[in-house]
C-alpha positions in Angstrom: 21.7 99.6 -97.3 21.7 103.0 -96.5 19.3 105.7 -95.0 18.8 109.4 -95.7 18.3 111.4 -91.7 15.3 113.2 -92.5 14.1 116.3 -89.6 10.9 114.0 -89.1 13.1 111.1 -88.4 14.1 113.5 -85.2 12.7 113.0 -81.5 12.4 115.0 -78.7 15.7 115.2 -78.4 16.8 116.1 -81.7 18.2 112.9 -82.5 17.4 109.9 -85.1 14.8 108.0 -83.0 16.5 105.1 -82.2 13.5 102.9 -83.8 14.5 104.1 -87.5 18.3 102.7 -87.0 16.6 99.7 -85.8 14.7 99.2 -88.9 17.6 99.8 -91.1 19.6 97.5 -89.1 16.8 94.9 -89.2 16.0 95.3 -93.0 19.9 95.0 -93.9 19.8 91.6 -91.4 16.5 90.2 -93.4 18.4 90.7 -96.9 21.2 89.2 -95.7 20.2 86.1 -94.0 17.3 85.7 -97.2 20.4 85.8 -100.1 21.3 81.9 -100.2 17.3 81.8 -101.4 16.3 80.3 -98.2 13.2 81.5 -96.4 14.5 82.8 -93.2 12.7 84.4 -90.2 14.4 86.2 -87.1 14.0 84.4 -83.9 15.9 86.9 -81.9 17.9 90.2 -82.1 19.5 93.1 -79.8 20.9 96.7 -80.8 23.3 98.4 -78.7 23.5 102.4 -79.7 26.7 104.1 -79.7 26.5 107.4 -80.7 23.7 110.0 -81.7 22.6 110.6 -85.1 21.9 113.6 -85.9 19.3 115.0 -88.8 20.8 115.3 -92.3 22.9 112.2 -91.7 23.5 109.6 -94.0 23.4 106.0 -92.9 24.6 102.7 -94.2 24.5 99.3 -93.0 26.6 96.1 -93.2 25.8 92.5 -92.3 28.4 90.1 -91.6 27.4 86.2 -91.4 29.4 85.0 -88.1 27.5 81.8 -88.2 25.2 79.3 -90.3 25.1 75.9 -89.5 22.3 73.9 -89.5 18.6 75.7 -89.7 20.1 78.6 -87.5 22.4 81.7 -88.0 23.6 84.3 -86.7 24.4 87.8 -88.3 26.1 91.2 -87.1 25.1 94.6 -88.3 27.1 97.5 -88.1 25.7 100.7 -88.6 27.7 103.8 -89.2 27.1 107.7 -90.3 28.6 109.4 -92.7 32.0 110.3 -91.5 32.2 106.3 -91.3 31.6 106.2 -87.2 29.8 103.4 -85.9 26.6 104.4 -84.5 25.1 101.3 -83.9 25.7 97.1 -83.7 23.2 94.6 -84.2 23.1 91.4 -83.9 20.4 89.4 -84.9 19.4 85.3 -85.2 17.4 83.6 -87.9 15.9 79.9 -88.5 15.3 78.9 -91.9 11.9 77.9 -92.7 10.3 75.6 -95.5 10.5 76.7 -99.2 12.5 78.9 -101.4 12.1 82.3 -102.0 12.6 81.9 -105.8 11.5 78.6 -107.1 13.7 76.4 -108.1 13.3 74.8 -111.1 13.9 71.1 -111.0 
């Protein structure tokens, strides 16, 4: 996923508030962890920042399945500007929950 820095993204310190990297972070995690067409739901997740973003910044996000055994998961996030830096990691855990998100047709 990726994410356009807008000047209203900015807080008082003229950086991306640090909320907006979460929610990219967190939206890349819940497409991730949703694509085997398993209803999943995050039990638990943590973001270290790493570096400023600044306005006019691009931003893209990766996930990475470390784990998935079981019910339970567990997914990293790396989050990086334009020049390719990383600005952010997340790491966030889901449990799958009844149902599909697609039916499946028997």
């Amino acid at each position: 996923m990726q994410m356009n820095v807008r000047d209203d993204f900015l807080n008082g310190h003229g950086i991306c508030h640090g909320e907006l990297v979460f929610t990219l972070a967190d939206s890349t995690f819940a497409f991730a962890c949703n694509s085997y067409n398993i209803n999943t739901v995050a039990v638990g997740c943590s973001i270290e920042f790493l570096r400023a973003v600044k306005g006019g910044d691009r931003l893209s996000a990766e996930a990475v399945e470390q784990s998935l055994t079981g019910k339970t998961g567990i997914y990293n996030i790396r989050v990086t500007n334009r020049e390719g830096e990383t600005v952010a990691m997340f790491c966030g855990k889901l449990s799958q929950i009844k149902d599909n998100l697609v039916p499946v047709e028997s």
